[in-house]
C-alpha positions in Angstrom: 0.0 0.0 0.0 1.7 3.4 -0.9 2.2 6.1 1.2 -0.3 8.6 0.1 -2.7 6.1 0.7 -2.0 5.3 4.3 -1.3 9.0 5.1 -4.1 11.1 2.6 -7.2 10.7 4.8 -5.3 12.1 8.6 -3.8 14.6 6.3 -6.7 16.6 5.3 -9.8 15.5 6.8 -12.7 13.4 5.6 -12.2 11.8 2.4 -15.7 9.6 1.4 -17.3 9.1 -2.0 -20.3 11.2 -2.8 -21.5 7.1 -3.5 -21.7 5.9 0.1 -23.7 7.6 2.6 -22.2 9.7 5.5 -22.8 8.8 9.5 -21.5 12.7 9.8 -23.1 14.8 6.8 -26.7 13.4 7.1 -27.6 16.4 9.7 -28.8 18.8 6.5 -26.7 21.8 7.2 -25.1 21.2 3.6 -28.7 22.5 2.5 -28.7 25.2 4.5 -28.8 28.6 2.8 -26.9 31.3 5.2 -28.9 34.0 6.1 -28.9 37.5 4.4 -29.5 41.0 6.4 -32.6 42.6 6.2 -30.8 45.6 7.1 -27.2 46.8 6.1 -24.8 47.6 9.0 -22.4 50.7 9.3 -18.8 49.6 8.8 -18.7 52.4 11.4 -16.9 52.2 14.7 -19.2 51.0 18.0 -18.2 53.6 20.0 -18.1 56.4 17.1 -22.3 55.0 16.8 -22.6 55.5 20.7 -21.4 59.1 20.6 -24.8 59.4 18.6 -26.5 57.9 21.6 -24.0 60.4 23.7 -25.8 63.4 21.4 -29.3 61.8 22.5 -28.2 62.3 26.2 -27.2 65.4 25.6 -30.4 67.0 23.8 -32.4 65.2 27.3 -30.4 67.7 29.5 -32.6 69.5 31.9 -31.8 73.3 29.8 -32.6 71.9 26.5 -36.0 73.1 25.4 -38.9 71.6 23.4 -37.5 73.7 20.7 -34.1 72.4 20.8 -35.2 68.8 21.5 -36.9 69.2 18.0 -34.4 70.9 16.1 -31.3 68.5 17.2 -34.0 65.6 16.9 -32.0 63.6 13.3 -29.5 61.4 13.5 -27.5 63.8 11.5 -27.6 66.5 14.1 -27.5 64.9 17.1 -24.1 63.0 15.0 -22.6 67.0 14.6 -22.6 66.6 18.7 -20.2 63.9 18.9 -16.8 64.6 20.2 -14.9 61.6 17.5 -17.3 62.2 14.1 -16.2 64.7 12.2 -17.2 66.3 8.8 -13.5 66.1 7.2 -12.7 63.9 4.9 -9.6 61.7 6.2 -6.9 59.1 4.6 -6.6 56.9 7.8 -9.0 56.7 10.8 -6.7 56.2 13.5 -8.4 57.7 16.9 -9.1 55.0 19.9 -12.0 53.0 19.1 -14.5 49.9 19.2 -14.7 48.1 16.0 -17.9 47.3 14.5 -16.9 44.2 13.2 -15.4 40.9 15.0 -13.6 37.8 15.7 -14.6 34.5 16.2 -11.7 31.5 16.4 -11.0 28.3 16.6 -8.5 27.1 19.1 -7.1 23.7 18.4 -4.8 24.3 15.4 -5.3 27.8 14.9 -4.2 29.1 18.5 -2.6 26.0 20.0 -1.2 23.2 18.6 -1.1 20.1 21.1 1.2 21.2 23.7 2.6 23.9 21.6 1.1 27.2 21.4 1.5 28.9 17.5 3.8 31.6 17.7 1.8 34.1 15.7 -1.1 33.7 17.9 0.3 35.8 20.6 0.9 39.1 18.1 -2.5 38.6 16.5 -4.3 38.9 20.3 -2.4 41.6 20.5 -3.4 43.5 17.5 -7.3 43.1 18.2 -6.1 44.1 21.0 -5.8 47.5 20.0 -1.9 47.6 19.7 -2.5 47.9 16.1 -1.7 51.4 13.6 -5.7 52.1 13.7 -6.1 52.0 16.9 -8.9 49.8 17.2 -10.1 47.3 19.6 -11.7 44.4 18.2 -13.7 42.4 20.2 -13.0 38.3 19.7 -14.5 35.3 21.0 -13.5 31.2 20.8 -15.6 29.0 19.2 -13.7 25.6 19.8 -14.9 21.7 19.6 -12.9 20.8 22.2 -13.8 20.2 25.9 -13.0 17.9 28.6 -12.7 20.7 31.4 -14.0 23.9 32.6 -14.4 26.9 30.6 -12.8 28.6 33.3 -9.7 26.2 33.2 -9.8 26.7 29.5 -9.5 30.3 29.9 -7.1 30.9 32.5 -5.0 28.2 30.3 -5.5 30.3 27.0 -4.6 33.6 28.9 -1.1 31.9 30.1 -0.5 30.8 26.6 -1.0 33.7 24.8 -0.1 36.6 27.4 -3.3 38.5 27.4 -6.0 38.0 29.5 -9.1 35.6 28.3 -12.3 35.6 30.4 -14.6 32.8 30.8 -17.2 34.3 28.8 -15.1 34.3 25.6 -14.9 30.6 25.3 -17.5 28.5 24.0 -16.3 25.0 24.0 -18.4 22.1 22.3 -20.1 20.7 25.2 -20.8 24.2 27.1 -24.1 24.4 24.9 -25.4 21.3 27.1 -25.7 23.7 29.8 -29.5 23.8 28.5 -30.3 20.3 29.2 -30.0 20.5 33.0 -33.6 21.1 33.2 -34.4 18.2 30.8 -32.5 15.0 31.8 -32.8 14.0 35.7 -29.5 10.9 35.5 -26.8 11.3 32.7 -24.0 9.3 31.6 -21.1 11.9 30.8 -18.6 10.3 28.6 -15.1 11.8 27.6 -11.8 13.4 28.9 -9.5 12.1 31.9 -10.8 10.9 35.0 -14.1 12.5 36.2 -12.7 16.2 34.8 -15.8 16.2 32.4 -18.3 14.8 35.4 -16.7 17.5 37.7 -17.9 20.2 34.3 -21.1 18.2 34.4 -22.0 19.4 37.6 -20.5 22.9 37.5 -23.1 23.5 35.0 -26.3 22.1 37.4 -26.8 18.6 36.3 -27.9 16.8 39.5 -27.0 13.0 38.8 -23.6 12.6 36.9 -22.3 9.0 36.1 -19.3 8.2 34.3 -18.4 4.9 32.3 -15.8 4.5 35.5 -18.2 3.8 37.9 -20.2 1.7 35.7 -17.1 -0.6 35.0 -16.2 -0.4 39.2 -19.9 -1.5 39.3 -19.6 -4.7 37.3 -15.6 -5.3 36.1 -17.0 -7.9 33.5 -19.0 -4.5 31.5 -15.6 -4.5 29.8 -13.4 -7.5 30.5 -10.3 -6.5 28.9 -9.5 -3.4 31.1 -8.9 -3.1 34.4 -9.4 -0.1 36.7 -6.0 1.6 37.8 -5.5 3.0 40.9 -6.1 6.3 40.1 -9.5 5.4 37.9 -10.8 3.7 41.0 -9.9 6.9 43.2 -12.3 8.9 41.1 -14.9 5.6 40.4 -17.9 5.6 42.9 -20.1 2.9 43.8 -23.5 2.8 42.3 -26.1 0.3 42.0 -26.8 0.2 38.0 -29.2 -2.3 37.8 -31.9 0.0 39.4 -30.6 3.1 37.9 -32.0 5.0 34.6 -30.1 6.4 32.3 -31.7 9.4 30.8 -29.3 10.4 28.6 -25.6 9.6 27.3 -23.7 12.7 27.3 -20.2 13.1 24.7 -18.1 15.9 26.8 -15.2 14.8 25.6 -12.7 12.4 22.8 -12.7 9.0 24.7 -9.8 8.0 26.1 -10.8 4.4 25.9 -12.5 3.5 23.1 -13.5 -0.4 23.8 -15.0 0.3 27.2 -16.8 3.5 26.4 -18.5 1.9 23.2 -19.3 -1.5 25.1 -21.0 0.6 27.4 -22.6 3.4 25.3 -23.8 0.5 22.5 -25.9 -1.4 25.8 -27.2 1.6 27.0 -28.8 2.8 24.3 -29.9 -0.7 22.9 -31.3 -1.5 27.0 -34.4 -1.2 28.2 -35.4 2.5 29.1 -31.8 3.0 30.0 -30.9 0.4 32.7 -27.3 -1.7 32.3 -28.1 -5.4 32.0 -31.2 -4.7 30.0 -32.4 -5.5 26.5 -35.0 -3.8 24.3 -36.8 -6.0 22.1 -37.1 -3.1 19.5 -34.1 -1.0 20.2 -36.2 1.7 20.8 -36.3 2.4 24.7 -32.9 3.9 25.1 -31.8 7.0 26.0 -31.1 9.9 24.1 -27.3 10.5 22.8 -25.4 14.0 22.3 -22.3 14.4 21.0 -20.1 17.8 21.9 -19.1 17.7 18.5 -18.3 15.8 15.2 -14.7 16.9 13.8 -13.7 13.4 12.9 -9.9 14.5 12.8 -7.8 16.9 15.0 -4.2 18.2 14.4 -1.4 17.6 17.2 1.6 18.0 16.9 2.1 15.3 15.8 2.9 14.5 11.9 -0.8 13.4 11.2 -3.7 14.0 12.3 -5.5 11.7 15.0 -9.0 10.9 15.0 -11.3 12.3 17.2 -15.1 12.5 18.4 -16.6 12.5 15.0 -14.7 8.9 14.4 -16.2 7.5 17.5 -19.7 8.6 16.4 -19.2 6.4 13.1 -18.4 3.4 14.8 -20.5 3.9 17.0 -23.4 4.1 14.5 -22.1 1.6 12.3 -21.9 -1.4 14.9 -25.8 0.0 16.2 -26.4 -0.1 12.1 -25.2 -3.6 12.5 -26.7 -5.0 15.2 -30.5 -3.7 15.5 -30.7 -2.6 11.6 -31.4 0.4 12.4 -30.3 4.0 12.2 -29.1 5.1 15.1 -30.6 9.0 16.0 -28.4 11.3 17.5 -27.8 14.8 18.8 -25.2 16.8 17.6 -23.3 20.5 19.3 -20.6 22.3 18.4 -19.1 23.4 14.9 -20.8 23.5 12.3 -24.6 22.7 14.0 -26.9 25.8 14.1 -27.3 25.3 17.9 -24.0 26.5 18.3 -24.1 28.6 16.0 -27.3 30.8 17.9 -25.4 30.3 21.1 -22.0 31.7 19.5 -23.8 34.7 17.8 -25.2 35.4 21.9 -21.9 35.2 23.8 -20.1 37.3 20.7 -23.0 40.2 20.8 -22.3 40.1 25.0 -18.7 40.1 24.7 -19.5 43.4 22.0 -21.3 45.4 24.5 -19.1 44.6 27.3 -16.0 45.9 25.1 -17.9 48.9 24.5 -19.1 49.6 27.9 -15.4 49.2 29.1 -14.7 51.8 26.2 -17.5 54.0 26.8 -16.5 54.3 30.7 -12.8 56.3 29.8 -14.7 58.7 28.3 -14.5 61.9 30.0 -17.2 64.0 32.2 -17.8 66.4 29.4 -19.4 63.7 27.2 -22.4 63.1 29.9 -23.5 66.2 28.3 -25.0 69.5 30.5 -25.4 67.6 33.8 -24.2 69.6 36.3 -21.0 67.9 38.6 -23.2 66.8 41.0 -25.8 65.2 38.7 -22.8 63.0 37.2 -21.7 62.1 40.4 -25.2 60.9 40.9 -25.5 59.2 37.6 -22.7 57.8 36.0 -22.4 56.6 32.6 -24.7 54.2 31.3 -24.3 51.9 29.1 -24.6 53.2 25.3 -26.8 50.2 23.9 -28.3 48.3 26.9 -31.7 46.9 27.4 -32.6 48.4 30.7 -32.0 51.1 33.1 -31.2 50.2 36.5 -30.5 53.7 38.3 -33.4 55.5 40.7 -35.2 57.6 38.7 -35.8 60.0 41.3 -32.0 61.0 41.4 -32.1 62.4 37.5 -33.5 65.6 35.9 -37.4 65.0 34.7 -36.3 65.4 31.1 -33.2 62.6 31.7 -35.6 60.5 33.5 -37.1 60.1 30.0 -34.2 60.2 27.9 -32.8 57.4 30.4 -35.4 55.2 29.1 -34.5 55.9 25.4 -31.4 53.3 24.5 -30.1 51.2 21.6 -29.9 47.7 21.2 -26.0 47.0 20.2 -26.3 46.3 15.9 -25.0 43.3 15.1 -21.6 42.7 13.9 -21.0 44.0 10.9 -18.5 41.3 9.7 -17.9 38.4 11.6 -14.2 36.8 11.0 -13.8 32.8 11.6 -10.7 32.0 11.4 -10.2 27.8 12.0 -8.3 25.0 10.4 -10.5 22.1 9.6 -12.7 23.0 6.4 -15.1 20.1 7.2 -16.1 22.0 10.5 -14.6 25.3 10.3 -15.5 26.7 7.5 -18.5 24.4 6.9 -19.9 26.4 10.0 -18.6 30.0 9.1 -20.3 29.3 5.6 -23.7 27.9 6.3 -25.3 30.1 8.8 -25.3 33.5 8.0 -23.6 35.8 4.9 -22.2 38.3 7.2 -19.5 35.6 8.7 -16.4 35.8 6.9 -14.8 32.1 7.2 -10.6 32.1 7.2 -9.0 29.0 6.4 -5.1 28.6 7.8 -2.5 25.9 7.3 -1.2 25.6 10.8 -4.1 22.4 11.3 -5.9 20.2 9.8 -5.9 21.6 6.2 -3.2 20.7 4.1 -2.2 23.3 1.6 -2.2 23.2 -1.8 -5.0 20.6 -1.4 -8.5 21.3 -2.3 -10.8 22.1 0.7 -14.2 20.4 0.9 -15.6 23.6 2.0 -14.0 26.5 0.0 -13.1 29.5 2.5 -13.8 33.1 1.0 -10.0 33.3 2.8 -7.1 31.3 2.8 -4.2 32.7 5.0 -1.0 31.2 6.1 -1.7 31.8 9.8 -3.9 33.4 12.8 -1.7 36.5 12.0 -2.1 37.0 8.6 -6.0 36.7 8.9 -5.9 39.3 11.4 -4.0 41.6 8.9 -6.1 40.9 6.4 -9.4 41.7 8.1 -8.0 44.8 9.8 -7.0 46.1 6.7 -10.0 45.0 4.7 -12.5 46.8 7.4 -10.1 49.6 7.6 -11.0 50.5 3.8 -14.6 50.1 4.1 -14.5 52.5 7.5 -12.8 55.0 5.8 -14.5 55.1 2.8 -18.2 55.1 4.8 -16.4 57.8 6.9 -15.9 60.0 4.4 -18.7 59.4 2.4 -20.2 60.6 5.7 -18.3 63.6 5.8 -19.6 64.6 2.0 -23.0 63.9 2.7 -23.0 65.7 5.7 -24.4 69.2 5.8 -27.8 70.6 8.2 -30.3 69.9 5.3 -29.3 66.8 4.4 -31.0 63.6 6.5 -29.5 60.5 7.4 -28.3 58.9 4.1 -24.8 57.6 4.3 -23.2 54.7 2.6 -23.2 51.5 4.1 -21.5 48.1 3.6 -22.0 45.2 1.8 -19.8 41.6 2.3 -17.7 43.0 -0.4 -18.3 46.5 -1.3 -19.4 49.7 -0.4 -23.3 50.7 -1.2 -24.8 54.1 -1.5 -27.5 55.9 -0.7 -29.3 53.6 2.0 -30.2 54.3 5.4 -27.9 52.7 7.7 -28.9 50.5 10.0 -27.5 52.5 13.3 -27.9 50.6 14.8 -31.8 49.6 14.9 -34.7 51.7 13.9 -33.5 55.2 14.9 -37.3 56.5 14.5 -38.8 55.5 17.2 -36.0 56.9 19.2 -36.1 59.7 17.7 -39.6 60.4 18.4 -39.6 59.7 21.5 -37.1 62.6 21.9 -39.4 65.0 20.4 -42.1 64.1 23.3 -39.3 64.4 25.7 -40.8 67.7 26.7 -44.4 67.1 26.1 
């Protein structure tokens, strides 16, 4: 057997003919269409929007009359009372900012690399950072199909590795979806990772009943004869009765680290008899549920080629149930490239956004609360700029900031979304097939061999994490400055609220822009501020 054919399929992902029917791709999300906008976004800095919301405040001041409230009431004039917008025309926008648009990354192969972290990962952080020529913070999240431990762990981890501090919240790993199911399943079987780290997760999230395949096998040793427990699995193991427990559902945290016994025991389970060991179902049809974290059938290490990985275990797993009930087994799938982790990705990046903006928005100086008096600032400080609720006494502000308090901004949504990851089967499958505003990056420091055709064609292909950030800074830079200044030449006190806005690709004129919802109703209700 040659070499290529031993060494083609761990090189560069999932190789099966169109002919023979996938236990991976039968989920439909190759049918999906990704979603179009119904409204354009600004390529427009966050916090250059906010000082609109800033101008808002600043009309609501207590020594603003009905007069003025009406005559600074467009988005174009309240705009001429922000302290960064300006009406001249410029070759480089390079003042302190919040982008608009952001990063999303895999970590495995993109940021890390087995033991070894990438060493242009640590100079990209650092350029979304803000230590970049523009000046701009970019906000950026991890999207990773990995798991086996906290997301805490996993953080403090990638914030060693990388020299720049990672919070919790920025990492979504494949199993931290399954924090919804608390609520559904009462007893679960969590299978995956080293010892009882991914029971120990488990729990942190609010399951109640967490069993591993370890204390099944110190229940009954003959479950899977050919391993015995070590020392250290039995310190971990506890003792359960099994034969009067139900399993509600079977729980994939984490890659196995022993295949045989994990499969013997998953394969009873859900071929048992409503999800109790040493049971049989006549139909194969009363066991419990199964969810995998994720599917990636191949990882990259540092290793020459790649290993397999969840996705692989899934396929034996519903080959042998194929084999033995003749049936197709039904299963639950997170992580990249399923829409449920899409939705929940799309969440934690928009509160990551607002966060980043808030932090921003706080350095801003007293001036920009507007005409409150020092010791009305002192009683109110600054809000956020988008925010979905006001939590300050009302009876501490002006009557006519009472209002204006109440009048806020959703934060838009991203106006680009960057994904940079490795593996085109997950990656870039799951950048591609969700929504037309995410910008999917392919690199060659992973899975993805180069100068081999990906399965799943990136609309980028860059050498590493660092390049990709260059590329999209630059690339949003040129669409900033040209919305800026078409800003700048449309802007003049007759004129209403028409700038250019951005495509995926290209710069469109003449359309409202989305800024960063439906400004009307705002702006009426600062018209009746006074009434």
């Amino acid at each position: 057997m040659s070499t290529n054919m031993i060494s083609s399929p761990l090189a560069s992902g999932v190789h099966t003919p169109s002919s023979i029917p996938s236990y991976l791709n039968n989920d439909g999300i190759d049918e999906l269409k990704p979603a179009n906008r119904k409204h354009r976004v600004s390529s427009l800095s966050l916090s250059d929007m906010a000082h609109w919301q800033s101008g808002m405040s600043k009309v609501g001041s207590a020594r603003e009359s009905a007069t003025d409230l009406t005559r600074n009431s467009s988005l174009l004039n309240l705009s001429r009372n922000a302290s960064v917008i300006r009406r001249n025309r410029k070759q480089v926008i390079d003042h302190v900012r919040v982008a608009s648009y952001a990063f999303a990354f895999d970590i495995d192969g993109v940021i890390v690399k087995g033991p070894e972290t990438i060493p242009e990962a640590k100079e990209a952080l650092r350029l979304l950072n803000g230590e970049n020529k523009y000046n701009i913070k970019v906000p950026y999240i991890f999207v990773t199909n990995g798991g086996g431990r906290s997301e805490k762990a996993r953080s403090l981890e990638l914030s060693t590795r990388l020299e720049t501090e990672v919070t919790q919240d920025q990492v979504i790993q494949g199993h931290t979806p399954m924090k919804d199911l608390v609520d559904v399943h009462k007893n679960v079987l969590v299978v995956g990772g080293v010892g009882d780290a991914c029971k120990k997760v488990a729990l942190e999230y609010g399951f109640k009943r967490v069993f591993t395949p370890l204390d099944i096998m110190k229940w009954n040793p003959s479950v899977s004869p050919y391993h015995n427990l070590t020392e250290e699995e039995l310190s971990v193991a506890q003792d359960y009765d099994f034969s009067k427990i139900k399993i509600d559902a079977i729980l994939v945290f984490a890659d196995s680290r022993n295949w045989a016994a994990d499969q013997q025991i998953i394969l009873e389970l859900l071929m048992s008899r409503n999800g109790v060991m040493g049971t049989s179902s006549p139909n194969f049809d009363e066991g419990p549920g199964i969810y995998f974290a994720h599917s990636d059938f191949v990882w990259a290490t540092n290793y020459g080629l790649n290993r397999y990985g969840m996705g692989a275990l899934q396929v034996s797993i519903a080959a042998i149930f194929r084999e033995h009930t003749g049936k197709e087994l039904g299963v639950i799938r997170f992580g990249k490239p399923q829409r449920g982790t899409f939705t929940y990705a799309n969440k934690v990046l928009t509160q990551h956004r607002q966060e980043i903006l808030d932090q921003h928005v706080s350095q801003v100086s007293l001036n920009d609360l507007g005409n409150l008096t020092e010791g009305e600032v002192a009683r109110h400080p600054h809000k956020p700029v988008f925010s979905d609720s006001d939590s300050d006494s009302e009876d501490e502000l002006p009557l006519d900031f009472q209002r204006l308090a109440k009048i806020t901004l959703d934060i838009p949504p991203a106006s680009t979304v960057y994904f940079v990851g490795d593996t085109p089967e997950s990656d870039i499958r799951f950048a591609n097939s969700h929504d037309a505003s995410w910008h999917s990056i392919l690199v060659n420091t992973g899975v993805y061999e180069a100068g081999t055709v990906p399965k799943y064609a990136p609309k980028h292909t860059c050498e590493n994490v660092l390049e990709a950030v260059k590329y999209a800074i630059e690339r949003e830079h040129q669409l900033e400055l040209q919305e800026w200044n078409e800003f700048s030449e449309h802007a003049s006190p007759d004129t209403s609220a028409n700038v250019s806005v951005r495509g995926d690709d290209e710069i469109l004129g003449g359309e409202a822009v989305d800024v960063p919802v439906i400004l009307e109703e705002q702006i009426l209700a600062i018209k009746h501020v006074a009434a």
